[in-house]
C-alpha positions as CSV (number, residue, x, y, z in Angstrom):
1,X,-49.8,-46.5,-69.3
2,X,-47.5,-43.9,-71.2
3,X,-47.9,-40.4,-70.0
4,X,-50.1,-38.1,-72.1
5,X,-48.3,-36.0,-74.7
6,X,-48.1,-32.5,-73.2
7,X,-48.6,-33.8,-69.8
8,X,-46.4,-33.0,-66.5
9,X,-43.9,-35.8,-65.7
10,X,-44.9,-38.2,-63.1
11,X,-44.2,-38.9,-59.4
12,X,-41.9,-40.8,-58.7
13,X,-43.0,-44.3,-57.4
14,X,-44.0,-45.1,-54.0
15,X,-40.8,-47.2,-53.3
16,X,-38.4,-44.4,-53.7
17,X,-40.3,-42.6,-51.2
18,X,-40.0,-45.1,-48.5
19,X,-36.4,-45.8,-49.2
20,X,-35.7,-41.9,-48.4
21,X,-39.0,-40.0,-47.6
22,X,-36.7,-36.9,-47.5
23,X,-34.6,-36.9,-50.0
24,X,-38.0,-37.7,-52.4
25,X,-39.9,-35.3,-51.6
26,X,-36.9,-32.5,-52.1
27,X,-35.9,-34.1,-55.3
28,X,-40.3,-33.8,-56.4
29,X,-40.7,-30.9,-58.5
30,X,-44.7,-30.1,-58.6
31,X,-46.2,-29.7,-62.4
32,X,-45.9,-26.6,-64.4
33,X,-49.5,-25.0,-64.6
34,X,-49.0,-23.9,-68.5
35,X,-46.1,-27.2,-68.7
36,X,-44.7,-26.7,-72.5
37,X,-44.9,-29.4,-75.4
38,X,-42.2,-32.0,-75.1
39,X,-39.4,-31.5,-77.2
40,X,-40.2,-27.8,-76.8
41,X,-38.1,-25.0,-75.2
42,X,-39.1,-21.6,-74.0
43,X,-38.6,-18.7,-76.4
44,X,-35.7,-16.8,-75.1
45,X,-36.4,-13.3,-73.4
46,X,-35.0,-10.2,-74.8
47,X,-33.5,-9.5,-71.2
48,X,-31.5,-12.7,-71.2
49,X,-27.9,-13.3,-71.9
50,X,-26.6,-16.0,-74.6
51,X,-26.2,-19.5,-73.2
52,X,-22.7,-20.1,-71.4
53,X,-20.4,-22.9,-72.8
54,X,-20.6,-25.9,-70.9
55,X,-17.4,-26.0,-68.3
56,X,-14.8,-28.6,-68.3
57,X,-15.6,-31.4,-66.4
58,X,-13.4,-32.1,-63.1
59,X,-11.0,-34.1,-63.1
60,X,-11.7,-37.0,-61.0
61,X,-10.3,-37.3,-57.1
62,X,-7.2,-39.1,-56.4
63,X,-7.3,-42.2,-54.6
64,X,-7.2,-42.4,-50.7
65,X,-5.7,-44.9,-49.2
66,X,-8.3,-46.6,-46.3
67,X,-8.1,-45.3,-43.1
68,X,-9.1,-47.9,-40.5
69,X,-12.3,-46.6,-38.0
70,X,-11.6,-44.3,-35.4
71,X,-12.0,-46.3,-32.4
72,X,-13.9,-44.0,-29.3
73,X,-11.9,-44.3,-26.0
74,X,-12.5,-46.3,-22.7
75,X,-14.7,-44.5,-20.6
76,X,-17.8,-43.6,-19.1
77,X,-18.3,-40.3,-21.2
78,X,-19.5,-40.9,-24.4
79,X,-17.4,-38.4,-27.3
80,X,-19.9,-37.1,-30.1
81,X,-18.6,-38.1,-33.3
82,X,-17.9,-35.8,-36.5
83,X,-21.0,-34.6,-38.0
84,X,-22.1,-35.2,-41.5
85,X,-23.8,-31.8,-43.3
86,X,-25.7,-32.5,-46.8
87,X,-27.3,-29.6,-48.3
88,X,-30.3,-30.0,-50.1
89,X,-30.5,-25.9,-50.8
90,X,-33.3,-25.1,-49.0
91,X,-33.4,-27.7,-46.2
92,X,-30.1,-28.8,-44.4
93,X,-29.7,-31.8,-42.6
94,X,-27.2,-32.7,-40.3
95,X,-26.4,-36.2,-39.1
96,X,-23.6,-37.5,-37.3
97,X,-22.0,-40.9,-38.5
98,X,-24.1,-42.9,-36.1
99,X,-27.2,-41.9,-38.0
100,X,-28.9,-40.2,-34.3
101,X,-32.2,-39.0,-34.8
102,X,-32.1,-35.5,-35.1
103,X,-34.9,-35.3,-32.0
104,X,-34.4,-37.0,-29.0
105,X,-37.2,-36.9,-26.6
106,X,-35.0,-35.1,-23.3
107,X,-34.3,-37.0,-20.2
108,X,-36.2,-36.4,-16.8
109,X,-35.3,-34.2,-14.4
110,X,-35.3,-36.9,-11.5
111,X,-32.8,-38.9,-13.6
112,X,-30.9,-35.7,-14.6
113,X,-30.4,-34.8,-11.1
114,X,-28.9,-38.1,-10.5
115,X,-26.6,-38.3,-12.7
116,X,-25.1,-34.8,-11.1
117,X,-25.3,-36.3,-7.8
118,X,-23.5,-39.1,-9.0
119,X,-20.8,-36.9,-11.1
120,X,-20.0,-35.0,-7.4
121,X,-19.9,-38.3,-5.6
122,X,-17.1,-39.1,-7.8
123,X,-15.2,-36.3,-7.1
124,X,-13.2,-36.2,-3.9
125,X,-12.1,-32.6,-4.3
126,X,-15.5,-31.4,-4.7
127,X,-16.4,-33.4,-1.5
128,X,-14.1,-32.4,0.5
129,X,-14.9,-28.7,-0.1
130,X,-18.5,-29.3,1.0
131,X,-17.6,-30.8,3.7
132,X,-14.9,-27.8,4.9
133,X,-18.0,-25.5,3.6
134,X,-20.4,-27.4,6.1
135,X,-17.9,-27.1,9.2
136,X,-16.8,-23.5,8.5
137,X,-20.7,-22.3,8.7
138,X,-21.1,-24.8,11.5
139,X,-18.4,-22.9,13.8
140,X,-19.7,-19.4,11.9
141,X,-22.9,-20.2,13.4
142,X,-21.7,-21.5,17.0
143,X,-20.0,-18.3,16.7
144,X,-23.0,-15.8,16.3
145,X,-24.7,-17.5,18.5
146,X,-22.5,-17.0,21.6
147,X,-21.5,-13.6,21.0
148,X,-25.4,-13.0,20.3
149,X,-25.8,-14.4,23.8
150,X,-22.6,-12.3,25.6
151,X,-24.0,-9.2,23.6
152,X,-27.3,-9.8,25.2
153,X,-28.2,-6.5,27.8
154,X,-27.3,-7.8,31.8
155,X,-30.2,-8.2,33.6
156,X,-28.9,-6.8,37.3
157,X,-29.1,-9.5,40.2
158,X,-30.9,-8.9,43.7
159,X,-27.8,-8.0,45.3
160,X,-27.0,-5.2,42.7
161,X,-31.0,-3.9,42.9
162,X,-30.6,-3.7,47.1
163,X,-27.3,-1.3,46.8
164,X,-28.6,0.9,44.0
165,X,-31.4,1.7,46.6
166,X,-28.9,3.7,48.6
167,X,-27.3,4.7,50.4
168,X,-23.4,4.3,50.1
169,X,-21.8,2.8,53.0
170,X,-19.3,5.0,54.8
171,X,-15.6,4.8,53.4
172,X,-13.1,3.4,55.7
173,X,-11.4,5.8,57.9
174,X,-8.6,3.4,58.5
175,X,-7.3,2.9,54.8
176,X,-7.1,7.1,54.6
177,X,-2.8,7.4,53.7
178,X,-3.0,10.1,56.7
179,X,-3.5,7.4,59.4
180,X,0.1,5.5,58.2
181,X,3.7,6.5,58.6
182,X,5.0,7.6,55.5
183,X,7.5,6.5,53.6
184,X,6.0,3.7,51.9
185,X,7.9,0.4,50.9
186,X,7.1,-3.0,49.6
187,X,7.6,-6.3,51.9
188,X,7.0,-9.6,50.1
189,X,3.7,-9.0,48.2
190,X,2.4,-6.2,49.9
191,X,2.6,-2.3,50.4
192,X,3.4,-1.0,53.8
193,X,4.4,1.9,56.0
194,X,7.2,2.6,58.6
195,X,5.3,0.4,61.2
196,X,4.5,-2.8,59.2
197,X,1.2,-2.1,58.4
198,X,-0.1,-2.8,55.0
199,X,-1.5,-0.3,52.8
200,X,-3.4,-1.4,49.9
201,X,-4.2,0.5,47.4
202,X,-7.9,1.0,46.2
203,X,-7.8,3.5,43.7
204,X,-9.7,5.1,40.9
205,X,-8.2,6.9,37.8
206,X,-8.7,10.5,37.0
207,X,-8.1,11.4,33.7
208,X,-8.0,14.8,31.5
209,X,-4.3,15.7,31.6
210,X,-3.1,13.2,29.0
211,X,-5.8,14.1,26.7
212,X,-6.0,16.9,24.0
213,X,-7.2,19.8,26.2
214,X,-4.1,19.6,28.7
215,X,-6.6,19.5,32.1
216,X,-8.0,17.1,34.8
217,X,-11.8,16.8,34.0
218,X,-14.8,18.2,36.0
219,X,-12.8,21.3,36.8
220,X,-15.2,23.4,34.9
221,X,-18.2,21.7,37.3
222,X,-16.8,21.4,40.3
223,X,-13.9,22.9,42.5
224,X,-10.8,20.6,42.6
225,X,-11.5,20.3,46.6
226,X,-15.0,19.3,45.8
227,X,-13.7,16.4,43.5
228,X,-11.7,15.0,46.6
229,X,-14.4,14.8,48.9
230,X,-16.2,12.9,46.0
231,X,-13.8,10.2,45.8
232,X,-13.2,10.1,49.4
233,X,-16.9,9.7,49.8
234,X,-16.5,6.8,47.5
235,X,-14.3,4.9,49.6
236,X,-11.0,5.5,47.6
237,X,-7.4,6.1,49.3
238,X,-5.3,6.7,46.5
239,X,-5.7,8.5,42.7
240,X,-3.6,7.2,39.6
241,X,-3.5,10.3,37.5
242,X,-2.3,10.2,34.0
243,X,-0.4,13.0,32.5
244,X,0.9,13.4,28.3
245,X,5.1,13.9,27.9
246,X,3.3,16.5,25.0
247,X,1.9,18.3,28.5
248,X,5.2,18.5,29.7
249,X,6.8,19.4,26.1
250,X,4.3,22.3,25.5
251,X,3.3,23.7,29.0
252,X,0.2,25.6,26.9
253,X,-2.3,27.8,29.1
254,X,-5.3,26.2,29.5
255,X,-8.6,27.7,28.6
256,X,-10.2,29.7,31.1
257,X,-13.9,27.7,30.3
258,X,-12.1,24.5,31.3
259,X,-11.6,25.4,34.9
260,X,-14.5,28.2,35.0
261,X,-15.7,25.8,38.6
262,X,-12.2,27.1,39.8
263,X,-11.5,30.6,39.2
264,X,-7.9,30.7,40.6
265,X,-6.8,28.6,38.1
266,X,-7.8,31.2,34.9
267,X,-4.7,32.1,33.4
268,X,-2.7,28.9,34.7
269,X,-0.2,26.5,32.3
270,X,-1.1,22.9,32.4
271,X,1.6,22.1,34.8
272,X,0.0,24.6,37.6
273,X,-3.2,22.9,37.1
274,X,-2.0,19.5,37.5
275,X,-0.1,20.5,40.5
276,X,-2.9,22.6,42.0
277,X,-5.0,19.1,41.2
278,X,-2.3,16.9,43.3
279,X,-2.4,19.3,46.4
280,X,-6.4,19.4,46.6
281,X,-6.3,15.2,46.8
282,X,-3.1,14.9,48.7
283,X,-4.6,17.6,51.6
284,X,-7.7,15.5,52.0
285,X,-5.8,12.7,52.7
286,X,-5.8,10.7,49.4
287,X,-2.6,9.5,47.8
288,X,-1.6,10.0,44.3
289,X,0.2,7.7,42.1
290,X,1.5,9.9,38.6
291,X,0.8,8.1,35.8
292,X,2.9,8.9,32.3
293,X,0.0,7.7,30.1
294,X,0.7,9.1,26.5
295,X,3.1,10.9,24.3
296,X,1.0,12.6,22.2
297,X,-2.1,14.2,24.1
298,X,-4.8,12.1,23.0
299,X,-7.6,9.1,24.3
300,X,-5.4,6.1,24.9
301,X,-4.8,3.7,23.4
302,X,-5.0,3.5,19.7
303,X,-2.8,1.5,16.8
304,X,-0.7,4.3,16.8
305,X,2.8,3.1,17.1
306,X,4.0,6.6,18.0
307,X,3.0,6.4,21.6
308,X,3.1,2.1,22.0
309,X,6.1,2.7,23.5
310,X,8.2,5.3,26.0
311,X,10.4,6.3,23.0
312,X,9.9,6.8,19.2
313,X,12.5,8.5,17.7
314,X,13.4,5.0,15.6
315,X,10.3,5.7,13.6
316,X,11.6,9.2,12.1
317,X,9.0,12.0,10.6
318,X,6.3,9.6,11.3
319,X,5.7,10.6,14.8
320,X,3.8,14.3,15.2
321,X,5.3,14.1,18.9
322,X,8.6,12.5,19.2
323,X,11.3,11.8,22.1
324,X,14.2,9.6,22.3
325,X,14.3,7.6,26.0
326,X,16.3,10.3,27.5
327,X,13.6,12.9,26.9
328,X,11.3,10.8,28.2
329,X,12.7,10.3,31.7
330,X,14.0,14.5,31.6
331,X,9.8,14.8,31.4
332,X,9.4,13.1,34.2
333,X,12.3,14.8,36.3
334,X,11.0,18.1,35.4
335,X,7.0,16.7,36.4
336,X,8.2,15.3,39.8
337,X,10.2,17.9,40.3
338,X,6.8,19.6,41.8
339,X,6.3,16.7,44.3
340,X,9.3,15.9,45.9
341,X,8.5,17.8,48.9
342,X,4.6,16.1,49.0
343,X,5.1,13.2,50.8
344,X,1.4,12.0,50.0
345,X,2.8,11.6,46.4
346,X,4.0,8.0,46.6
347,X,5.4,7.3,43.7
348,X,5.5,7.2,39.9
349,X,4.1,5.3,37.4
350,X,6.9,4.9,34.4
351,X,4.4,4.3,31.4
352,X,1.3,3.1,30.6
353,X,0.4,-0.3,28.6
354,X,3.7,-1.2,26.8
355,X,2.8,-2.6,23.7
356,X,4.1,-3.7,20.0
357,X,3.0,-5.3,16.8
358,X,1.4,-8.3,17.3
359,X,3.7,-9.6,20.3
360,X,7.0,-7.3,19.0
361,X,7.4,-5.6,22.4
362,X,10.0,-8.1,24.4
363,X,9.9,-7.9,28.2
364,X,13.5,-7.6,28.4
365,X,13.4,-4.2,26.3
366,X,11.0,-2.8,28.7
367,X,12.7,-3.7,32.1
368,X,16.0,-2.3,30.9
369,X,14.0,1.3,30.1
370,X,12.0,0.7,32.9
371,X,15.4,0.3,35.5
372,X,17.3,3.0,33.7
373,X,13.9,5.5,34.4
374,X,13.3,4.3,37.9
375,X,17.0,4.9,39.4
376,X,16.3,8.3,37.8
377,X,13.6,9.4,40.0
378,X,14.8,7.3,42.6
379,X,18.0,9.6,43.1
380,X,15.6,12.4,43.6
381,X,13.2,11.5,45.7
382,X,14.0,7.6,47.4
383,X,10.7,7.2,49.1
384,X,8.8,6.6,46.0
385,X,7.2,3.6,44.7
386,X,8.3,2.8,41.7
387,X,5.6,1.3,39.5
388,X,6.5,-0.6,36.5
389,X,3.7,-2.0,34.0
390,X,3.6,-5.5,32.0
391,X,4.0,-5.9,28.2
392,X,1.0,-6.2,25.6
393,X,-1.4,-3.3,27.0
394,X,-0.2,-4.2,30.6
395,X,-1.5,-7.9,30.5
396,X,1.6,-9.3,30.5
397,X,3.9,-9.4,33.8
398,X,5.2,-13.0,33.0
399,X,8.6,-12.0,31.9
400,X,9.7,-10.6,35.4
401,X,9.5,-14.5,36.4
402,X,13.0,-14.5,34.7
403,X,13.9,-10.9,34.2
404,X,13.0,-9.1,37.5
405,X,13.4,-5.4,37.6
406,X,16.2,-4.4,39.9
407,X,16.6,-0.9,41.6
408,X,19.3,0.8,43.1
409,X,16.8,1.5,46.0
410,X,15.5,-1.9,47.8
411,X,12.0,-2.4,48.4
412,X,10.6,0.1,46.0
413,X,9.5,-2.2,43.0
414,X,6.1,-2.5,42.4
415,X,4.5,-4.2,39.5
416,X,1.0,-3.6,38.0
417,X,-1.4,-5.2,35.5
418,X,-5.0,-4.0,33.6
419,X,-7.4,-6.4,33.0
420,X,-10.1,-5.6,30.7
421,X,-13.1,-7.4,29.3
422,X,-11.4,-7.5,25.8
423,X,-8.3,-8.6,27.6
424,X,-6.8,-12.2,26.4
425,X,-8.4,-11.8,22.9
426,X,-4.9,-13.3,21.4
427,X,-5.4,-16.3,23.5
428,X,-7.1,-19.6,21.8
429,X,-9.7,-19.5,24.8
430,X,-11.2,-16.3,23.6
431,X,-11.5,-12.6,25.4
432,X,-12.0,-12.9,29.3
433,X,-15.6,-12.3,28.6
434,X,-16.7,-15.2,28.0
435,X,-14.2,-17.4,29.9
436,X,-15.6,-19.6,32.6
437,X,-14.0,-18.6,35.9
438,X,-11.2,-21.8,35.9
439,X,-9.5,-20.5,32.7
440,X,-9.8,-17.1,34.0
441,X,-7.8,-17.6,37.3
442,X,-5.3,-19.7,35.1
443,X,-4.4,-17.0,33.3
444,X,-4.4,-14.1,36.1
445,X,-2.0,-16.5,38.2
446,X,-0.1,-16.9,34.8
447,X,0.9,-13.4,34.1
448,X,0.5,-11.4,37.3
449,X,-0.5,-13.5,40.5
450,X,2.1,-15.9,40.8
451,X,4.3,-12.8,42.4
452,X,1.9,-12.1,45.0
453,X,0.7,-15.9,45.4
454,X,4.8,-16.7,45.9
455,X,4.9,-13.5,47.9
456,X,7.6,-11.8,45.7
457,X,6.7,-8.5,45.2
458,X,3.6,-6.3,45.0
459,X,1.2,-6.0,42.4
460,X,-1.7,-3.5,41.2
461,X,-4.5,-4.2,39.2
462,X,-3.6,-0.3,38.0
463,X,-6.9,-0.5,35.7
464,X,-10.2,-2.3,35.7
465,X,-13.8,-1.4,34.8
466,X,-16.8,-2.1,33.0
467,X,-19.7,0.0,31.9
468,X,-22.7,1.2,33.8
469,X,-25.3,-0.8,31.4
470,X,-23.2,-4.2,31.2
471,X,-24.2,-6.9,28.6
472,X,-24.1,-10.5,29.5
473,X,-20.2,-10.3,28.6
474,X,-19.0,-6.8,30.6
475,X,-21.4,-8.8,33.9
476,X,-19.5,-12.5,33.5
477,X,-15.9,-10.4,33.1
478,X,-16.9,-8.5,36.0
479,X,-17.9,-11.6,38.1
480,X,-14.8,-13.5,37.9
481,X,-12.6,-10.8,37.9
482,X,-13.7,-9.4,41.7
483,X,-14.2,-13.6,42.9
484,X,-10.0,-13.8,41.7
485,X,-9.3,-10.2,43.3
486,X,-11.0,-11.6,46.7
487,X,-9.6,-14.7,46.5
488,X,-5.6,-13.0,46.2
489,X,-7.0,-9.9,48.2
490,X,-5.4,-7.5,45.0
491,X,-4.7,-4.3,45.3
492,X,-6.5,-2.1,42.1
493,X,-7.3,0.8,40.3
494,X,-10.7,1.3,39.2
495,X,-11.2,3.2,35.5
496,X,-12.6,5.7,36.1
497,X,-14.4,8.5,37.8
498,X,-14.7,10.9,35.0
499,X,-18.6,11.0,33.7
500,X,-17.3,13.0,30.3
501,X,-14.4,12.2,27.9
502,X,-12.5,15.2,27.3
503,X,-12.7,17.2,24.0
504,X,-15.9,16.0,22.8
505,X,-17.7,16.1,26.2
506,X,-19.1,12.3,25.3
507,X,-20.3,10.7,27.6
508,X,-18.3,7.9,30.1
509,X,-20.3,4.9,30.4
510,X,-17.6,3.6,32.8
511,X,-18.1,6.4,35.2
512,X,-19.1,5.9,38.8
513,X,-20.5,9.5,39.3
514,X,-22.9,11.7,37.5
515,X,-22.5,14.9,35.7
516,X,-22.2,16.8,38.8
517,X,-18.9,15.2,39.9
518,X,-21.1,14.8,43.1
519,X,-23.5,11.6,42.9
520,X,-22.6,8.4,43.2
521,X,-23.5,5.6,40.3
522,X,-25.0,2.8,43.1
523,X,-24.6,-0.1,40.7
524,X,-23.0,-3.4,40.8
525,X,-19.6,-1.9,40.6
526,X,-19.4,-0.2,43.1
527,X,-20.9,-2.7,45.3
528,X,-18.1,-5.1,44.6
529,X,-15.5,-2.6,45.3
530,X,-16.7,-1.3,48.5
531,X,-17.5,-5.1,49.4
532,X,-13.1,-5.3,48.9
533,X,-12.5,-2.6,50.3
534,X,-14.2,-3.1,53.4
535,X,-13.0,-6.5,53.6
536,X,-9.1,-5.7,54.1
């Protein structure tokens, strides 16, 4: 039926809207409310412009020659192809030569999941990274957990609960250096007197001197006389006592509150005060072993290369307190110059824990410094020991295996190690605090005992100690160290007496006496150590 004059043009049919349901129904055009006649045009608004000519119609498109299809590349990755964009002014729709549906209902997460599984299973790099990630928090976990465990607080044994009860055996008349005939020399691996008759050396460290205020500690609690009876009490024969080449250098006077317990030393430069310190042990019968601990007067030992070694001029402006190796051994003739008439004095030790850089401080360096030194004092005074340290903090006495020292003076060489509870932390077994007691031994024999266990020369254990409230680390240490010092019967220094550290007046955890430079600490340290000293 023909459309009514007048009326709106017709739908299109129902075919064209199946071919292309889109692209009908943007091409429909709804019917004008108020449609005009046909034939009819709109009058023309005043507002409106004249008609436009009609433009030039395009010229058409040169031919293109045929391209052949683009073919996609072998693989398991599928590459999008070029998209198609058709604008039908207000609705754009994009399609990509393949004709994908524009909505695609998205995959699961279970099957997404896989697929990334399967794209890292494919990828060996990415493996082997998990694998070095899973081992490296594996070890960092074995790791915590064992120093967890050594960091634990030490729970004391029955033995160590008995002795803190009190009271403290009697020392030892018999080891006092007044009941041997001075001089003292060395004989194979021991320390002897004129007779034969070994003298070995149990000895605790007092410290002050070296430090920043220039003075022995406790002389502001206690009179110097007092002190002595204290570590006679204790058991103790013999004092190391450590001394700063900036002491020497500077001479200052030393504050009158620092030796308030001994008034006769108000007014007094550090040298009197050490000396006065030296006569009050060496008249109640204890010998003393001098100790140059430091260059510049300060807590040993820090990174500080200034005062690694015995000289340090090489390193220029750097150092606040410098000396070339020949002011270094005038210190020490000026120092001993005091004692060469004290025959209780035995002897001098040249410097303490010779160290470098990671390893840079050779063996052969030291012995040459340490010989040149050594002859020095020797020519003043040839009764003295002579006591020469190892290398890396004093660990190390390997080297005199090949490079012995050798003094103009025969039997006057003694050599010395410390042996700490952070000691051997270079080592692939780990710190001696938590080595089991085989590798331990190993590695004493190793770098100090195979002189005495070959019975070539003498050595002391110059430092040791631990802290009064242990952890399951400073306790295992402490174990295996006194078994191996029993089992070579070692001569040794304990560190140290002092309850304060000077300058700040903090407190010493490795003391073995209380504030009042009077009381005995009855703990599992000194147990041990009276247990070796009564057994020689």
């Amino acid at each position: 039926m023909a459309p009514r004059k007048g009326s709106p043009p017709a739908t299109p049919p129902l075919k064209d809207l199946k071919q292309d349901p889109l692209e009908s129904f943007l091409a429909w055009q709804p019917p004008l409310k108020d449609a005009l006649p046909t034939g009819s045009s709109p009058p023309p608004s005043p507002l409106s412009s004249p008609p436009r000519p009609p433009l030039p119609p395009l010229p058409p498109p040169l031919p293109q020659p045929p391209q052949p299809p683009k073919q996609q590349p072998p693989g398991r990755h599928w590459t999008a192809p070029p998209l198609r964009i058709i604008n039908y002014g207000t609705w754009v729709k994009v399609r990509g030569y393949r004709q994908l549906p524009l909505f695609q209902r998205p995959r699961s997460k279970r099957v997404r999941t896989l697929q990334r599984l399967r794209r890292w299973q494919l990828s060996p790099c990415r493996m082997i990274l998990i694998i070095l990630a899973i081992f490296l928090l594996a070890i960092v976990g074995y790791i915590w957990r064992k120093e967890a465990r050594l960091s634990a607080p030490w729970i004391p044994d029955a033995e160590s609960k008995l002795f803190s009860k009190g009271p403290l055996p009697p020392p030892r008349q018999s080891s006092n250096i007044s009941q041997f005939q001075l001089p003292l020399k060395t004989r194979g691996r021991a320390i002897v007197d004129q007779t034969g008759r070994r003298f070995k050396l149990s000895s605790v460290n007092w410290y002050g001197a070296s430090d920043e205020l220039f003075v022995v500690g406790g002389l502001e609690v206690q009179h110097r006389d007092v002190i002595a009876q204290t570590i006679l009490r204790l058991g103790f024969n013999s004092v190391r006592l450590p001394y700063s080449d900036e002491l020497v250098m500077k001479n200052p006077v030393i504050e009158s509150r620092l030796v308030s317990a001994n008034p006769d030393l108000a007014g007094k430069r550090a040298l009197d005060v050490l000396e006065a310190a030296v006569t009050a042990l060496t008249e109640a019968g204890i010998a003393v072993i001098v100790n140059n601990h430091i260059t510049t007067a300060t807590w040993c030992c820090g990174i500080d290369p200034c005062d690694s070694g015995w000289a340090n001029d090489h390193l220029g402006l750097l150092c606040r307190v410098a000396q070339t190796e020949e002011q270094w051994i005038h210190h020490w003739e000026k120092l001993m110059a005091r004692f060469v008439d004290n025959p209780r004095v035995i002897g001098a030790d040249l410097r303490n824990e010779v160290r470098g850089l990671w390893g840079t401080m050779p063996w052969s360096r030291w012995a040459s410094a340490a010989e040149r030194c050594g002859n020095r004092l020797l020519s003043m005074r040839p009764d003295w020991l002579i006591f020469v340290e190892g290398t890396e903090s004093a660990n190390d006495v390997s080297g005199a295996r090949d490079r012995p020292i050798r003094l103009d003076v025969a039997d006057r060489l003694v050599y010395s190690a410390h042996v700490y509870a952070w000691s051997g932390w270079g080592s692939w077994q780990g710190r001696f605090a938590q080595r089991d007691y085989d590798s331990f031994a190993e590695t004493m024999r190793r770098n100090w005992a195979y002189l005495v266990d070959g019975d070539v020369a003498p050595v002391w254990v110059g430092e040791l100690g631990a802290p009064n409230n242990p952890t399951n680390g400073d306790a295992h240490y402490w174990k295996n160290l006194w078994r191996f010092l029993k089992d070579v019967d070692a001569d040794f220094g304990y560190w140290a007496i002092n309850p304060r550290k000077p300058k700040d007046n903090g407190s010493e955890s490795y003391s073995i006496v209380a504030d009042d430079w009077v009381t005995p600490v009855l703990d599992y340290r000194l147990k041990d150590m009276v247990d070796l000293m009564h057994a020689s």
